[in-house]
C-alpha positions in Angstrom: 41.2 -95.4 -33.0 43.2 -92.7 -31.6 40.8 -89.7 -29.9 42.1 -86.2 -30.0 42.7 -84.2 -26.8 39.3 -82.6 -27.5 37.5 -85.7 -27.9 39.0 -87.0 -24.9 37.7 -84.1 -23.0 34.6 -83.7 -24.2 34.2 -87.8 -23.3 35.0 -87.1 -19.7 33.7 -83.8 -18.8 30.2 -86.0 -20.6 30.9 -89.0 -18.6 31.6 -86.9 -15.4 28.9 -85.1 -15.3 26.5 -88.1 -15.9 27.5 -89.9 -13.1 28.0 -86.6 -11.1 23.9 -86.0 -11.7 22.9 -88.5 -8.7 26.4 -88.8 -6.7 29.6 -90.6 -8.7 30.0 -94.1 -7.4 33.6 -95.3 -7.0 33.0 -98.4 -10.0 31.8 -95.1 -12.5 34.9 -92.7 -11.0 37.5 -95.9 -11.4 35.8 -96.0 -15.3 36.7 -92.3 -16.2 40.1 -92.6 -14.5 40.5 -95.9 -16.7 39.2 -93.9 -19.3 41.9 -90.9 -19.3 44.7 -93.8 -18.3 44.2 -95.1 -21.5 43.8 -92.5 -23.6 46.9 -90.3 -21.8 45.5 -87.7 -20.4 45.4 -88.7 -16.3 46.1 -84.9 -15.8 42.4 -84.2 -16.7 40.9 -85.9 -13.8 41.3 -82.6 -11.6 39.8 -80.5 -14.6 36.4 -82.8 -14.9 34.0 -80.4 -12.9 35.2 -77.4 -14.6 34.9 -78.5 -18.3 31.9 -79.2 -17.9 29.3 -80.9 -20.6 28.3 -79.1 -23.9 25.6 -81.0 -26.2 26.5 -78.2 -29.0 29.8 -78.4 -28.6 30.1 -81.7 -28.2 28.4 -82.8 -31.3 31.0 -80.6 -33.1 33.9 -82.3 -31.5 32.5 -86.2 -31.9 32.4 -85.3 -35.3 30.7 -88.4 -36.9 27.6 -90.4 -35.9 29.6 -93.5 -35.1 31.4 -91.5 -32.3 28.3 -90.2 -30.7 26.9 -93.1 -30.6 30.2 -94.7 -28.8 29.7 -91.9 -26.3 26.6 -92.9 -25.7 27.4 -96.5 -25.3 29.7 -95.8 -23.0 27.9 -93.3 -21.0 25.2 -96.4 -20.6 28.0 -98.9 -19.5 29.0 -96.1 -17.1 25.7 -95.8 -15.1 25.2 -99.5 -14.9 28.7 -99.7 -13.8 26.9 -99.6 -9.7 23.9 -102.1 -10.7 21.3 -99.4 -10.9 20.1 -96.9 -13.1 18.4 -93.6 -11.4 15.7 -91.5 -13.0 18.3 -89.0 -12.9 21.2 -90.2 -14.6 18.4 -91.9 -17.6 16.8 -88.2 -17.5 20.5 -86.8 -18.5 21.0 -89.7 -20.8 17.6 -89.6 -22.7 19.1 -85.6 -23.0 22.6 -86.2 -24.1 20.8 -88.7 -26.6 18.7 -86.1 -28.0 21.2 -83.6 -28.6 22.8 -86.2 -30.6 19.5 -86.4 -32.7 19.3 -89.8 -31.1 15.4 -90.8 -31.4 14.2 -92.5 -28.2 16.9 -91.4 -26.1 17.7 -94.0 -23.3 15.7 -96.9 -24.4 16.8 -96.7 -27.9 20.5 -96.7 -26.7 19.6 -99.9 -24.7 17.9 -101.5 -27.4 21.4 -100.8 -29.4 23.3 -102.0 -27.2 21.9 -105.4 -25.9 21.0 -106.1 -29.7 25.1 -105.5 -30.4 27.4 -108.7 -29.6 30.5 -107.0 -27.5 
């Protein structure tokens, strides 16, 4: 599946700012970069901080359920990525969730997860 250029942003401006919340580890930095690499769009690494994170806005541009829940997904692989999960970044996850309507917030995107074969 092919993401537009506002999807992609609105991915890693999420992403960013997630791992930004307690200090961005090099494993969750190389994962966005890998992230843009792949999707074209290297040139937004620079622009991260100042696009910034909009639940409202962000909702609109992930347009169907399946693509905020792949957000999601990702941003959980993402704070993993160092071995640890702080109360911070599962605060800011639990919120992203619940913008998405997601009930249960970080748990329930665990549960979805580990119950998923990859």
């Amino acid at each position: 599946m092919d993401l537009t250029l506002d999807q992609v942003k609105t991915f890693a401006a999420g992403l960013y700012e997630l791992a930004a919340v307690d200090g961005i580890d090099e494993r969750e930095q190389a994962i966005i970069a890998e992230f843009l690499e792949a999707n074209g769009q290297c040139a937004l690494q620079p622009q991260l901080v100042e696009l910034g994170f909009d639940p409202v806005q962000a909702y609109q541009v992930l347009e169907s359920s399946w693509l905020r829940g792949l957000f999601l997904k990702s941003a959980l692989l993402l704070i993993r990525a160092d071995g640890q999960v702080s109360a911070d970044e599962r605060d800011m996850l639990t919120w992203m969730a619940n913008a998405f309507g997601v009930v249960g917030g970080y748990d329930a995107i665990v549960q979805s997860v580990e119950g998923e074969s990859l």
